[in-house]
C-alpha positions, -999 to 999 in steps of 0.1 A, spaced: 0 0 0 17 30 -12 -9 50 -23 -19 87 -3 -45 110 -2 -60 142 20 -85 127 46 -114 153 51 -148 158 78 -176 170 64 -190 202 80 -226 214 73 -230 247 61 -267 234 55 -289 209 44 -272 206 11 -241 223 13 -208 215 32 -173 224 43 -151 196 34 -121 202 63 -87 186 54 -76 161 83 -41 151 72 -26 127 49 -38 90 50 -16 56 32 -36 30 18 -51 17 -13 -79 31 -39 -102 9 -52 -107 18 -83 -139 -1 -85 -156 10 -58 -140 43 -54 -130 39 -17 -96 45 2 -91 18 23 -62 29 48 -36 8 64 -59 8 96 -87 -3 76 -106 26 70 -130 33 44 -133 65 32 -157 78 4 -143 108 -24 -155 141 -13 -174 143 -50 -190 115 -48 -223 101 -39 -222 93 -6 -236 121 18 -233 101 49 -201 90 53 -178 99 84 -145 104 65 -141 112 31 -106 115 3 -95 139 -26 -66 140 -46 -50 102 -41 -15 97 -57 14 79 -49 52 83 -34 65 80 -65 41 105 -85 47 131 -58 85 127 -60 82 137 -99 62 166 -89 87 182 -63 114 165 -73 134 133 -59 160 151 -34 130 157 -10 120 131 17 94 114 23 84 138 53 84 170 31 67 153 0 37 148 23 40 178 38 40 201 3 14 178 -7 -9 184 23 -1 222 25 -21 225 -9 -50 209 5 -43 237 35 -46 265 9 -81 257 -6 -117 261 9 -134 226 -5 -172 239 -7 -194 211 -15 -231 210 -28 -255 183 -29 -273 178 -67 -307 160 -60 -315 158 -93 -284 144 -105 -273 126 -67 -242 128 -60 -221 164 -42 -205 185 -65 -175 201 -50 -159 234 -60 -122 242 -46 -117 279 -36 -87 292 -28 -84 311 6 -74 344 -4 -64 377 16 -84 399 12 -121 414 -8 -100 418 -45 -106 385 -56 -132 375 -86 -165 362 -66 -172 327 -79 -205 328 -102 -213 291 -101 -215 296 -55 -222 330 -55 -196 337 -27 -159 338 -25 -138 328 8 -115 351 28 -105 352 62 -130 383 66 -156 360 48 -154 334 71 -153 356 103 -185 369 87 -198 335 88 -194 330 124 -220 361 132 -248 345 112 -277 324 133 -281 298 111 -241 287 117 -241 290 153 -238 255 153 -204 255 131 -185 281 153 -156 261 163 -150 244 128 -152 277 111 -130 295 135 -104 263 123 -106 276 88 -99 311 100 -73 295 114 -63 277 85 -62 308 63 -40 329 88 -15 304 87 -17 296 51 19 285 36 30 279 75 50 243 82 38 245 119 -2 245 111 10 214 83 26 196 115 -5 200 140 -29 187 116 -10 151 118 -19 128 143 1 129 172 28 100 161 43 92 197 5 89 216 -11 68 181 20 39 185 6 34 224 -26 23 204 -37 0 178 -70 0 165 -66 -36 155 -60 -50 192 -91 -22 202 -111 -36 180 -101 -74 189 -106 -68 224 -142 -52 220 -155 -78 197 -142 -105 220 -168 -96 239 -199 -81 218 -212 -101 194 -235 -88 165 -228 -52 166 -196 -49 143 -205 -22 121 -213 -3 152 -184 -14 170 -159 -2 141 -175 33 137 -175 37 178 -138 25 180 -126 47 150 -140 79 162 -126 72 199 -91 56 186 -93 95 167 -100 115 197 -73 94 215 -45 94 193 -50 136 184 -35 164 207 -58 188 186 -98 195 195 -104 205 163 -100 163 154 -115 147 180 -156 143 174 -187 137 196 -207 104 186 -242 93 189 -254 64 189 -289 46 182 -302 15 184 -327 -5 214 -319 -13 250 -289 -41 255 -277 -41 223 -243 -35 238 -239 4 231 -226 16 264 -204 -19 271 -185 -9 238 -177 24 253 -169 13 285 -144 -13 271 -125 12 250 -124 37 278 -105 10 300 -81 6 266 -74 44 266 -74 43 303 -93 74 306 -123 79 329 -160 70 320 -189 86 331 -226 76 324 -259 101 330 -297 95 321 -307 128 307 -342 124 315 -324 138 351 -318 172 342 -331 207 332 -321 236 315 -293 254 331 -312 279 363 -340 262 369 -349 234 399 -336 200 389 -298 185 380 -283 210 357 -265 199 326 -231 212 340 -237 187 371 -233 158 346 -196 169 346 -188 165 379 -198 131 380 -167 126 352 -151 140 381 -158 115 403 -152 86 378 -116 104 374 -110 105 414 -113 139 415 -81 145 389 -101 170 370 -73 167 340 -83 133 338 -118 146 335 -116 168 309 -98 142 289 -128 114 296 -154 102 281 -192 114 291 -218 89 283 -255 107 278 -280 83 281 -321 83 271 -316 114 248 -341 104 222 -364 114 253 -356 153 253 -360 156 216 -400 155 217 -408 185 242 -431 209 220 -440 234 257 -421 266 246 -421 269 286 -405 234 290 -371 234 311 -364 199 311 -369 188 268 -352 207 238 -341 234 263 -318 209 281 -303 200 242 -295 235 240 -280 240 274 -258 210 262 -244 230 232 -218 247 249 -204 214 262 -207 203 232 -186 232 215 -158 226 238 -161 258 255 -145 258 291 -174 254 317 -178 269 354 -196 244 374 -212 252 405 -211 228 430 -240 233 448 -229 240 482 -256 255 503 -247 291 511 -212 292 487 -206 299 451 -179 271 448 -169 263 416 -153 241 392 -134 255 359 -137 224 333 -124 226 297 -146 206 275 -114 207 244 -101 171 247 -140 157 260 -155 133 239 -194 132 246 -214 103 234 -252 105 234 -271 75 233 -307 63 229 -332 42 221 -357 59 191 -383 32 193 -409 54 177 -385 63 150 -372 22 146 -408 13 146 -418 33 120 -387 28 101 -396 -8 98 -432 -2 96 -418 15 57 -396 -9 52 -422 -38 53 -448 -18 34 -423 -8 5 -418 -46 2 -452 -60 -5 -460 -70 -39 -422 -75 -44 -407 -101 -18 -430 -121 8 -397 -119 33 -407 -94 62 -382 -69 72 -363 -79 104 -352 -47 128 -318 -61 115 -326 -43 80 -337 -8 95 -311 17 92 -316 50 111 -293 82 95 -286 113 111 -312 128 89 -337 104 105 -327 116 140 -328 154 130 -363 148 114 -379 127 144 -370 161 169 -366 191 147 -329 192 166 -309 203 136 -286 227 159 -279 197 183 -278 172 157 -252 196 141 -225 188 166 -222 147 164 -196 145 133 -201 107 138 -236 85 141 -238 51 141 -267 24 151 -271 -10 171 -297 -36 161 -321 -56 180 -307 -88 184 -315 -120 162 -318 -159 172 -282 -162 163 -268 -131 180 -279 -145 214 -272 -181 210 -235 -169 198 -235 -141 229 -239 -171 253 -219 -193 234 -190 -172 223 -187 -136 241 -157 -132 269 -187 -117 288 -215 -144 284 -236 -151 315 -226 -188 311 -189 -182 315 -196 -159 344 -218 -188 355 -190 -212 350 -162 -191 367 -183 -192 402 -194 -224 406 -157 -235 397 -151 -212 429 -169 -232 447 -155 -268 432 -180 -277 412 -178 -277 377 -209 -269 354 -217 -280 323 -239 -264 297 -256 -285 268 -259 -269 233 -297 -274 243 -302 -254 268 -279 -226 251 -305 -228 223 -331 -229 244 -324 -195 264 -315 -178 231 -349 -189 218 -367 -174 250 -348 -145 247 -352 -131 208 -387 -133 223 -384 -103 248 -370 -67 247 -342 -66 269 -319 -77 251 -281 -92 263 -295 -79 297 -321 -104 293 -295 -136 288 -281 -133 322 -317 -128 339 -327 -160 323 -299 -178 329 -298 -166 365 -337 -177 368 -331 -212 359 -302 -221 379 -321 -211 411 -326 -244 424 -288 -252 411 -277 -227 433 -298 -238 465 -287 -279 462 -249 -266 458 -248 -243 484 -266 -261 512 -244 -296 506 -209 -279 503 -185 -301 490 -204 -327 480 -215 -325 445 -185 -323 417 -205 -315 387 -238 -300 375 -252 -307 340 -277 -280 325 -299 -290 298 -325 -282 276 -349 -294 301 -335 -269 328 -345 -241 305 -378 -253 304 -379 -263 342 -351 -253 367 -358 -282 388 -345 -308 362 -308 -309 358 -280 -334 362 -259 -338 398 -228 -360 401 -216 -363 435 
C-alpha cells in the first residue's frame, strides 16, 4: 500500500451544502472499483465528489510516493513530499453542494485568499476570505459551526506555514501506544452482533485518543434498542485508553437555572469517575444516556426537553465550563475545559425504529414475501434530526452510528461465544466453589430462543440464565462439598428443577 490521499470531515453549512475540512494525509489503497480508500488501519473512506452524503470520512486528490516525488522532485524526503502535498490541501476552501437531481455532491475548490479583491465565484455565489469566514461566524443559522469555522480562519491565517502542516497530523508518539486492531479485537471478544457499530464507535474514539488537537476529536451518537451493547463498547474502550467514563440519564436534568440537575452537574460526575483528577476529567469520556427522550418536548415553557439539548451545546462546542457545585450558602466552583472531552449521546428511538420498519415492510409488499427484520432498518442522522426538529444539536455529532435488536443467532452466539457471556460468568463461580458446570448446546438454544422473544436484550440472557439455575444454586450451596459437577440442559430451561448432579 503505497498509495496517499488528503483525509477530510464534512461540516454542514446546511442541508445541502458542506465544508469539506482537510484532516491530514492517510496511506492506503484506492479501489478503483468502488471508489473507496481503504487505509492501512482499515478505514474506508468515500471521495469528497462523490455520492455518498453520509459517510464519516471522506478523500480527494490520491497519488502515490512516486508520483509526488516527480512533482517536487526526488531530493526531497518522504516527510516533506507529504507535507508540500498536504499544504495544498491547507490553501483551498473545499465547498461542496448536494445535486438532488443528479445525486451525488458537487464540490468546488476555492482558494483562501487575503483579502475582498478577488473574482467572486458565479457558479456559488460567494468567495472565501479570512473576513468571509469571520463573517460566517455572526450569522444564526451557523451557530452551530462556530468552532470548525473559527479552524478555517485559522487555516487561512496560517496559510503556507510548516507548523499548522505539523499539527494537523496525528500525534505519532500517543497513536503507536494504540492500535485500533488490538481495540477492536478486544471489543469484539466480547460483543457479538454489533460490528458495524463497534468499528464506527472505536474509529471515532481511537481518533479522539490518538489527536493532541480538538479541532480532530468528534462527539458520537449512537442509536439503536436497549442491550444491544452500546454503552459496554464504550466502557471497554475507555478502560483501553485508560481514561475515565462517566454515564448520566438525561431524562435527570433541566435547562441550566431552573430546579432539577443541571447539565453542567453531569460533569462532575466525570469528576468523580476520574478521582477527582479533573485533567483526567476533561480528557474522559461522558456517556449521555435516554436522549431520544428530550428531543419530543413541543411546551415553549419546557425546562427539562429541547431546552436541556440547548444548554448541552456549549459542552458540546468545547467551550470551558464553570460548574457550581452546589454548596448550600457558597458559590464554589469548578473550571472544566470541554477541548479534549468526547461526549457520546445515546438512545433508544423506538418510535423512530418502529416506524422505520413499519416502511420498510410496506415498500416490500408485492415485491418479496420476506418481512423486514429490525436487522434491516437503518436509522441516519437525517432520520434523527427529522424525528425532533434538533438540527442545531444534531449539528454537533460528526459521527452516528446504530445498534440492532438482536436475532436468534446473535444470542445463541453471545452465550456461546462472548468473553462476557452469562454462562462463562456462570462457569467461573461455581468453579469457585469446586463444582464444575456443564452447559448442553440445548439449553444454550433454548435461552437464546426465549430471549429473541423479549425486549431486553443481552441484559435479558443473564436474567434467564440466572432464573433457571435457582434451584442449582440452593442444592450446591446447602451440601458444600459434595457435588462435583452439575449438567444444564434443555430441560433446565424449560424447568429449573430438572438438571444433572454427580456427586
Amino acid at each position: 500500500m503505497d498509495e496517499v490521499a488528503i483525509q477530510f470531515e464534512k461540516l454542514n453549512l446546511s442541508e445541502d451544502s458542506y465544508v469539506f475540512k482537510p484532516l491530514g494525509v492517510i496511506r492506503g489503497k484506492l479501489d478503483e472499483d468502488n471508489y473507496y480508500f481503504k487505509t492501512e488501519s482499515g478505514m474506508y473512506c468515500t471521495p469528497i465528489d462523490g455520492y455518498d452524503i453520509n459517510a464519516s470520512f471522506y478523500y480527494f486528490a490520491p497519488t502515490t510516493l512516486p508520483e509526488l516525488k516527480k512533482y517536487y522532485g526526488d531530493e526531497a524526503g518522504d516527510e516533506a513530499l507529504l507535507e508540500n502535498y498536504l499544504s495544498i490541501a491547507m490553501e483551498t476552501c473545499y465547498i461542496g453542494i448536494y445535486d438532488a437531481n443528479e445525486g451525488y455532491i458537487k464540490v468546488k475548490q476555492i482558494p483562501i485568499y487575503d483579502n475582498f479583491n478577488s473574482e467572486v465565484d458565479s457558479e456559488f455565489g460567494f468567495f472565501i476570505t479570512p473576513e468571509y469566514i469571520e463573517s460566517l461566524m455572526d450569522l444564526d443559522t451557523l451557530k452551530d459551526l462556530r468552532t470548525q469555522l473559527n479552524s478555517l480562519l485559522k487555516i487561512a491565517e496560517n496559510r503556507g506555514k510548516t507548523q499548522e502542516v505539523i499539527d494537523l497530523k496525528l500525534d505519532k508518539e500517543t497513536s503507536k501506544k494504540f492500535s485500533l486492531k488490538e481495540l477492536r479485537k478486544e471489543v469484539l471478544s466480547k460483543i457479538i452482533g454489533e460490528d458495524k457499530a463497534v468499528n464506527d464507535i472505536t474509529r471515532a474514539l481511537m481518533v479522539n485518543y490518538t489527536s493532541n488537537n480538538p479541532r480532530h476529536k468528534s462527539h458520537i451518537m449512537v442509536a439503536g434498542p436497549t442491550g444491544t451493547g452500546k454503552t459496554e463498547i464504550v466502557n471497554i474502550a475507555s478502560k483501553y485508553f485508560k481514561v475515565p467514563c462517566a454515564k448520566v440519564d438525561a431524562t435527570a436534568y433541566t435547562k441550566e437555572g431552573y430546579v432539577g440537575k443541571s447539565v453542567y452537574s453531569m460533569l462532575l460526575r466525570l469528576i468523580d469517575e476520574a478521582g477527582g483528577d479533573i485533567n483526567k476529567a476533561q480528557n474522559g469520556i461522558l456517556i449521555i444516556d435516554e436522549i431520544d427522550k428530550k428531543f419530543k418536548e413541543e411546551d415553549r415553557f419546557d425546562v427539562g426537553g429541547k431546552a436541556v439539548l440547548n444548554s448541552l451545546l456549549k459542552i458540546l462546542d468545547r467551550d470551558k465550563i464553570e460548574i457550581d457545585k452546589g454548596l448550600p450558602g457558597t458559590h464554589d466552583v469548578i473550571n472544566f475545559d470541554t477541548s479534549n472531552l468526547t461526549v457520546i449521546c445515546m438512545g433508544a428511538f423506538e418510535d423512530l425504529f418502529s416506524q422505520k420498519e413499519k416502511e420498510a415492510n410496506r415498500s416490500s409488499i408485492g415485491f418479496t414475501s420476506e418481512k423486514t427484520t429490525p436487522k434491516n432498518v437503518v436509522i441516519t442522522k437525517d432520520d434523527i434530526r427529522k424525528y425532533g426538529d434538533v438540527s442545531e444539536f444534531i449539528g454537533r455529532f460528526n459521527e452516528f452510528t446504530q445498534t440492532n435488536k438482536l436475532s436468534l443467532e446473535d444470542n445463541y452466539n453471545i452465550l456461546k461465544n462472548s468473553e462476557i457471556s452469562p454462562i462463562k460468568e456462570e462457569e467461573e463461580y461455581f468453579a469457585d466453589l469446586g463444582v464444575k458446570i456443564k452447559f448442553t448446546s440445548g439449553y444454550i438454544k433454548q435461552i437464546a430462543i426465549k430471549n429473541s422473544k423479549m425486549s431486553e436484550g443481552a441484559r435479558g440472557l443473564k436474567s434467564l440464565v440466572k432464573e433457571t439455575l435457582t434451584h442449582a444454586y440452593e442444592e450446591v450451596l446447602k451440601n458444600g462439598n459434595k457435588i462435583k459437577t452439575l449438567k444444564i440442559t434443555k430441560e433446565t430451561a424449560l424447568d429449573p428443577k430438572k438438571y444433572y448432579v454427580n456427586s
